[in-house]
C-alpha positions in Angstrom: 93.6 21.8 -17.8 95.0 24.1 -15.6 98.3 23.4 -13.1 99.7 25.7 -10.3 102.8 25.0 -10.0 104.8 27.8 -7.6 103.8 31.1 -8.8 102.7 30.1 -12.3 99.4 29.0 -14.1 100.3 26.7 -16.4 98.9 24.7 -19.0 100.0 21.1 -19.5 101.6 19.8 -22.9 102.8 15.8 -23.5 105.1 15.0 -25.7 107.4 11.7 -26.5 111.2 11.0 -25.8 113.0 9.4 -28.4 112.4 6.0 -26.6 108.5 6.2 -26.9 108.2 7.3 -23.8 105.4 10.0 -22.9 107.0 13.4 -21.8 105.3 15.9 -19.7 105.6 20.0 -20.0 104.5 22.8 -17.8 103.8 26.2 -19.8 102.8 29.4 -18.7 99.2 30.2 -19.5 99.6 33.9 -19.9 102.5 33.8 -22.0 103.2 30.6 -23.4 106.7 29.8 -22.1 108.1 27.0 -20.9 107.9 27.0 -17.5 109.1 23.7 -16.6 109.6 19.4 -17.5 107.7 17.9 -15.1 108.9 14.1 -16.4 112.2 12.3 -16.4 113.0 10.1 -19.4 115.2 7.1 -17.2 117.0 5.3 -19.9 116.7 1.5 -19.7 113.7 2.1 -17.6 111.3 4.5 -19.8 111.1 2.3 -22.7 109.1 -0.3 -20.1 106.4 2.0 -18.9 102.9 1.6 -19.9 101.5 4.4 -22.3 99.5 6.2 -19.3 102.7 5.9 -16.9 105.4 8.6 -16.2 108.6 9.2 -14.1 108.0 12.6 -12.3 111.1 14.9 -12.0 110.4 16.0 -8.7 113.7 17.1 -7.3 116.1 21.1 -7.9 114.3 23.5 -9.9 110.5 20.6 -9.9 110.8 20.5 -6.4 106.8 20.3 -5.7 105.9 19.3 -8.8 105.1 16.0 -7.8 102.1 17.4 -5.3 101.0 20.1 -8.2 100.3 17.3 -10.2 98.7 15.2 -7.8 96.5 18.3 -6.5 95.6 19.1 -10.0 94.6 15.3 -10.8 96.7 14.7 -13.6 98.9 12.0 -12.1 98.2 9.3 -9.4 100.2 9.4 -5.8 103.5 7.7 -6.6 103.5 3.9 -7.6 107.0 3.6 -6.6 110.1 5.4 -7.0 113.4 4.9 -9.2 116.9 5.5 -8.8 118.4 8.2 -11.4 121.6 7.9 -9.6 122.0 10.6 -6.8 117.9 11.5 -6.8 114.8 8.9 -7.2 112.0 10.0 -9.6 108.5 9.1 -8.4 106.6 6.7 -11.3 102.9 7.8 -11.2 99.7 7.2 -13.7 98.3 9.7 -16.1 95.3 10.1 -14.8 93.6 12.4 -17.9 93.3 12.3 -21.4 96.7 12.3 -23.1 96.4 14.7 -26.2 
């Protein structure tokens, strides 16, 4: 699967944080470098998400990533958002196969 995400084609890779929690990465499809972290590992609020649920980093340097996702149809519009402290992180579904 395929995600534009500014100027770059990228292809998607999940991971885990320490705390179980899935992690999702944006790399480049032409070069394989990492273009970007698209989730947010919250501590004391990760470690409750569902296995198909993520916190999108969708602030600085992700700004848009939230809508790249959603456009590309690997995450649902947000479910709610969460306080980090100064930003909020949007809490969306996985809507594809993790793998």
């Amino acid at each position: 699967m395929i995600v534009k995400f500014k100027e770059w084609e990228c292809e998607l890779e999940f991971g885990k944080y320490h705390n179980g929690a899935t992690s999702l990465q944006l790399i480049d499809s032409e070069d394989g470098q990492p273009i970007a972290t698209a989730s947010v590992n919250i501590v004391g609020q990760s470690e409750h998400l569902e296995s198909k649920e993520v916190f999108i980093k969708d602030w600085s340097e992700n700004e848009g990533m939230l809508n790249a996702l959603i456009e590309a149809g690997v995450v649902s519009q947000s479910i709610c958002r969460v306080s980090t402290g100064f930003v909020s992180a949007d809490l969306c579904k996985i809507l594809i196969p993790i793998t």
